[in-house]
C-alpha positions as a Markdown table, in Angstrom:
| # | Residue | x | y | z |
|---|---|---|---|---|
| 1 | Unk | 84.4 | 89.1 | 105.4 |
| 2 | Unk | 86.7 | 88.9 | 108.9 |
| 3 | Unk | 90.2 | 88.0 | 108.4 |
| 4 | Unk | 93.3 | 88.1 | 110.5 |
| 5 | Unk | 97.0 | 88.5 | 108.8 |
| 6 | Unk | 100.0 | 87.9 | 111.1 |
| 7 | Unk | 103.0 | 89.7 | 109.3 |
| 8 | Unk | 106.5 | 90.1 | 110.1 |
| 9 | Unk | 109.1 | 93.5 | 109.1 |
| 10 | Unk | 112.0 | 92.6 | 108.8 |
| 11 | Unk | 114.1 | 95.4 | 108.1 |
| 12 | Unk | 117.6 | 94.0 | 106.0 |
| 13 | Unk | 119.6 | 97.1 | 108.0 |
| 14 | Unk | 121.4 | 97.4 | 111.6 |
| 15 | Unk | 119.0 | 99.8 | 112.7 |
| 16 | Unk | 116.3 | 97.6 | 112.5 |
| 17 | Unk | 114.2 | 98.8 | 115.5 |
| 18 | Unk | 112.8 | 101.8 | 114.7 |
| 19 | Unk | 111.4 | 101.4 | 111.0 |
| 20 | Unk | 109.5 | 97.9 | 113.1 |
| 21 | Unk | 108.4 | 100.4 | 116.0 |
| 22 | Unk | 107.3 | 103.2 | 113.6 |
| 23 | Unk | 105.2 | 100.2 | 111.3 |
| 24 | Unk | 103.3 | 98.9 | 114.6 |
| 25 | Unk | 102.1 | 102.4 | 115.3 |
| 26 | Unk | 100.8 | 103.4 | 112.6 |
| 27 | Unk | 98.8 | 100.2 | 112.5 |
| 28 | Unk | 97.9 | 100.6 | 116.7 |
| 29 | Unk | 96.1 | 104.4 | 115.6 |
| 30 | Unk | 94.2 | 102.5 | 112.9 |
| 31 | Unk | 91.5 | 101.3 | 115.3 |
| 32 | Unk | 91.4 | 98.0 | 114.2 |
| 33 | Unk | 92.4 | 95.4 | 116.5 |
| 34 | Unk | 96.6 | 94.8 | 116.3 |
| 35 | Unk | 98.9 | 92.4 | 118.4 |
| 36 | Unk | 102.3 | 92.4 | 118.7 |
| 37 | Unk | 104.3 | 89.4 | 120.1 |
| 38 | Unk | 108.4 | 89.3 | 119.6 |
| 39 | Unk | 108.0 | 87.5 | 116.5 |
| 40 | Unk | 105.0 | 89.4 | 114.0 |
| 41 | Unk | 102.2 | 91.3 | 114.4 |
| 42 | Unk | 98.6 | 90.4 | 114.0 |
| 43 | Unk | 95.8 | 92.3 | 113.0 |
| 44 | Unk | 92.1 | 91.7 | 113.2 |
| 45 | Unk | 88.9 | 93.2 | 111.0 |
| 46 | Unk | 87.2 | 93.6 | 107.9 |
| 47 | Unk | 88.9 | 92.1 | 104.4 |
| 48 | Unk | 88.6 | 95.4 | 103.0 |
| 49 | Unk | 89.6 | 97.5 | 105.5 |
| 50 | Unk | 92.6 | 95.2 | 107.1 |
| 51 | Unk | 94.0 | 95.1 | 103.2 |
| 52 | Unk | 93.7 | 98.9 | 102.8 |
| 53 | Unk | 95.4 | 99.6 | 105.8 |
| 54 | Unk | 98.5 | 97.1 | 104.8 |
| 55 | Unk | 98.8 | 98.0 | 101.0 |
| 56 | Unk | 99.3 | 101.7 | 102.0 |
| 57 | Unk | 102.0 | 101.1 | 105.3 |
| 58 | Unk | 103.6 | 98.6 | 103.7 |
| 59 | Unk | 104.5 | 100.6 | 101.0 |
| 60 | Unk | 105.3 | 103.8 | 103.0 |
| 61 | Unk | 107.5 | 101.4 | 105.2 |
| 62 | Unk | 109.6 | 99.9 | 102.5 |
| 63 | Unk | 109.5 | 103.2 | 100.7 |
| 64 | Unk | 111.9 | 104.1 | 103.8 |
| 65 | Unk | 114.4 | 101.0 | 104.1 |
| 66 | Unk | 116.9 | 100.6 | 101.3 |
| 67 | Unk | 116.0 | 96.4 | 101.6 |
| 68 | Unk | 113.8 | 94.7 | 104.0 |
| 69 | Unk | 111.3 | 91.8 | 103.8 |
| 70 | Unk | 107.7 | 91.6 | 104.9 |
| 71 | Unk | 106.3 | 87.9 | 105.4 |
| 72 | Unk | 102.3 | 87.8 | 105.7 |
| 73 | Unk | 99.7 | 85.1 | 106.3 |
| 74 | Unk | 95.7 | 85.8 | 106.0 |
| 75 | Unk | 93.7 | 83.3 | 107.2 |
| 76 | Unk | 89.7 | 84.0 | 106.7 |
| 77 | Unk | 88.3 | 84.5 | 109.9 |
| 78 | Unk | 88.9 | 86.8 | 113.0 |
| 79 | Unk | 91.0 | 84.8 | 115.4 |
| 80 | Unk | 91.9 | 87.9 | 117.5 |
| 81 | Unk | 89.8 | 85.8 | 120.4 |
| 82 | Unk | 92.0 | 82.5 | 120.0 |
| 83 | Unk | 92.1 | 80.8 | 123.1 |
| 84 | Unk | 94.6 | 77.7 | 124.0 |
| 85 | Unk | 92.9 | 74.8 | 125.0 |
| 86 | Unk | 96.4 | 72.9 | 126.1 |
């Protein structure tokens, strides 16, 4: 099953940047497809795979932060191709 998940890091710190940046690499070298906008992230692939992936960084990334929040949506389909039609 294809699913897409658009999540959001947000690191409760004042160096907030680099725990983000470090997050969005690790899931760029995943091969599956990931993109970024200035708001969340949004990646692209198999149910099983995409799930793996996030269970394992987002523990490793709040594992680093003293407090921070992650805010995730799935939807059950691969939208990476999403064109506006407006």
């Amino acid at each position: 099953m294809k699913i897409s998940v658009e999540l959001t890091l947000t690191p409760l710190q004042n160096d907030y940047e680099p725990p983000i940046k470090d997050f969005i690499k690790k899931l760029r070298a995943s091969g599956l497809t990931v993109l970024e906008n200035p708001l969340s992230t949004q990646v692209y692939g198999d149910y099983d795979e995409v799930m793996s992936l996030l269970n394992s960084e987002i523990k490793n990334s709040l594992e680093l932060l003293d407090a921070g929040i992650f805010l995730l949506k799935i939807v059950k389909t691969d939208r990476s191709n999403y064109k506006p039609s407006f």
